[in-house]
C-alpha positions in Angstrom: 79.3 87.5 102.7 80.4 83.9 102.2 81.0 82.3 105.5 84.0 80.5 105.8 84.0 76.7 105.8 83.5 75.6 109.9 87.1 73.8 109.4 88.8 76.9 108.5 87.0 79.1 111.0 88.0 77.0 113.8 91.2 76.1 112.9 91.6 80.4 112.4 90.3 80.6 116.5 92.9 78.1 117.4 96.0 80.2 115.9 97.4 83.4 116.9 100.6 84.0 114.9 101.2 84.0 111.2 103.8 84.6 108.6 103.3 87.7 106.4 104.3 87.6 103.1 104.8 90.9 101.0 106.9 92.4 98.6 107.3 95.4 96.5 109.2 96.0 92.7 111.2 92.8 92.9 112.0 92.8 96.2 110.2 89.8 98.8 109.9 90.0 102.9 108.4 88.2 105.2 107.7 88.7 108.5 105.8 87.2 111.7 103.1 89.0 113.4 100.3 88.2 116.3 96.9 88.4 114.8 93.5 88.4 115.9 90.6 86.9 113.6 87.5 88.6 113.1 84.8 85.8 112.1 82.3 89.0 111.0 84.2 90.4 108.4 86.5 87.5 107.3 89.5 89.7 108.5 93.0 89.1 110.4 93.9 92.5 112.7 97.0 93.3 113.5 99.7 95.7 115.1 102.7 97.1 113.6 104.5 99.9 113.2 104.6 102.2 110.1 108.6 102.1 110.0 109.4 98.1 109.8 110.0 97.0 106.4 107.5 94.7 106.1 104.7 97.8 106.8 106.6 99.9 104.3 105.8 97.5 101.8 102.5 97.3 102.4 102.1 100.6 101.8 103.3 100.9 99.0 102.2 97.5 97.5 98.7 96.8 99.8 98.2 93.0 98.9 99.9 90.4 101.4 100.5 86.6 101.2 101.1 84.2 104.4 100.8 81.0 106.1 99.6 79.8 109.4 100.5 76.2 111.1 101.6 74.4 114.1 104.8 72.2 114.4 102.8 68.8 115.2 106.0 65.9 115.1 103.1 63.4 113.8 102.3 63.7 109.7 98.7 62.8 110.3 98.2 65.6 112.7 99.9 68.4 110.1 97.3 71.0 109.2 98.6 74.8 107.7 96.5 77.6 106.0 97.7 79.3 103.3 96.2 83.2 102.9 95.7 86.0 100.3 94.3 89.9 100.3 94.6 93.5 100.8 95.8 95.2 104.0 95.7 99.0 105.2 96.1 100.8 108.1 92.8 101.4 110.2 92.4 105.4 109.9 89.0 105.8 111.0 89.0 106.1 114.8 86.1 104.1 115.1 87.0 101.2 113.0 89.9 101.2 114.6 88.6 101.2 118.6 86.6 98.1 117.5 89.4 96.2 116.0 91.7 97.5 118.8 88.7 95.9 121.2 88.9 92.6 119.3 92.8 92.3 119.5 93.2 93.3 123.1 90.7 90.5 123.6 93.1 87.8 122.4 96.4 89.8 123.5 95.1 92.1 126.8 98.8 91.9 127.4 99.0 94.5 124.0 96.9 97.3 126.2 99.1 100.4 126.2 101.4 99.3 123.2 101.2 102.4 120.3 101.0 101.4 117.1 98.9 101.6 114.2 96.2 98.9 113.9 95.7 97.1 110.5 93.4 94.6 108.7 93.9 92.0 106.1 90.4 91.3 104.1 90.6 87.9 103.1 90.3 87.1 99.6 91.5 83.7 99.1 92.0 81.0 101.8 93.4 77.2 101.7 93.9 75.0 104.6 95.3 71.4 104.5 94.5 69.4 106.9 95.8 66.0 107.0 93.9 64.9 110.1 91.1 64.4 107.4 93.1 62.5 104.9 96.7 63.1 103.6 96.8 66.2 101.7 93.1 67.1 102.3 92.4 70.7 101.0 89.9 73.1 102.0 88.8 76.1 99.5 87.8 79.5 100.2 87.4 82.1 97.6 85.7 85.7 99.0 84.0 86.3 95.8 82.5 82.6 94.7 79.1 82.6 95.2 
């Protein structure tokens, strides 16, 4: 697999929340979810309950959008990733005890909480970081060799 550029990776280990983008016939939602990011497999996991709207969607229409940032006041400093790629529900019990492992890592405070675990796969990813020059973009593309 295509590793991720080190800028992207870190600046993925330095978030934890991001805004989920879906939608389904003509109708858009967005929502807000905690996330851990699995460097291995280029994946966000997640919690979230089969009944919000925003999982209804996705399982009916599996490819999700979203953003990550930070609120810096300073310009300079504003860096934001933008994100693309299929998400399911984690059925297999043993895909899912290792995800579940890797998000009770960042959130041990989620231990005990029931609901179903799921992964984005990253296809696409673009972060813009203006610390390296205003309007700086960084590429990543799953399938580019």
């Amino acid at each position: 697999m295509k590793p991720l550029p080190d800028p992207i990776a870190d600046f993925l280990l330095e978030h934890h929340v991001l805004s989920l983008a879906v939608c389904f016939g003509d109708v858009p939602w967005a929502a807000n979810a905690f996330f851990a990011f699995d460097a291995g497999s280029n994946r966000f996991v997640l919690l979230g309950s089969r009944d919000t709207r925003h999982s209804e969607m996705l399982l009916a229409n599996r490819y999700a959008a979203g953003t990550i940032t930070g609120q810096p006041l300073e310009i300079s400093e504003v860096r934001g990733l933008q994100f693309y790629g299929p998400a399911r529900v984690l059925e297999d019990e043993s895909e899912r005890e290792a995800a579940l492992a890797m998000y009770y890592q960042r959130f041990p405070q989620a231990r005990g909480m029931s609901a179903p675990v799921w992964e984005i796969q990253l296809l696409q990813l673009k972060l813009t970081d203006n610390r390296l020059g205003f309007g700086t973009k960084i590429l990543w593309d799953r399938h580019d060799r």
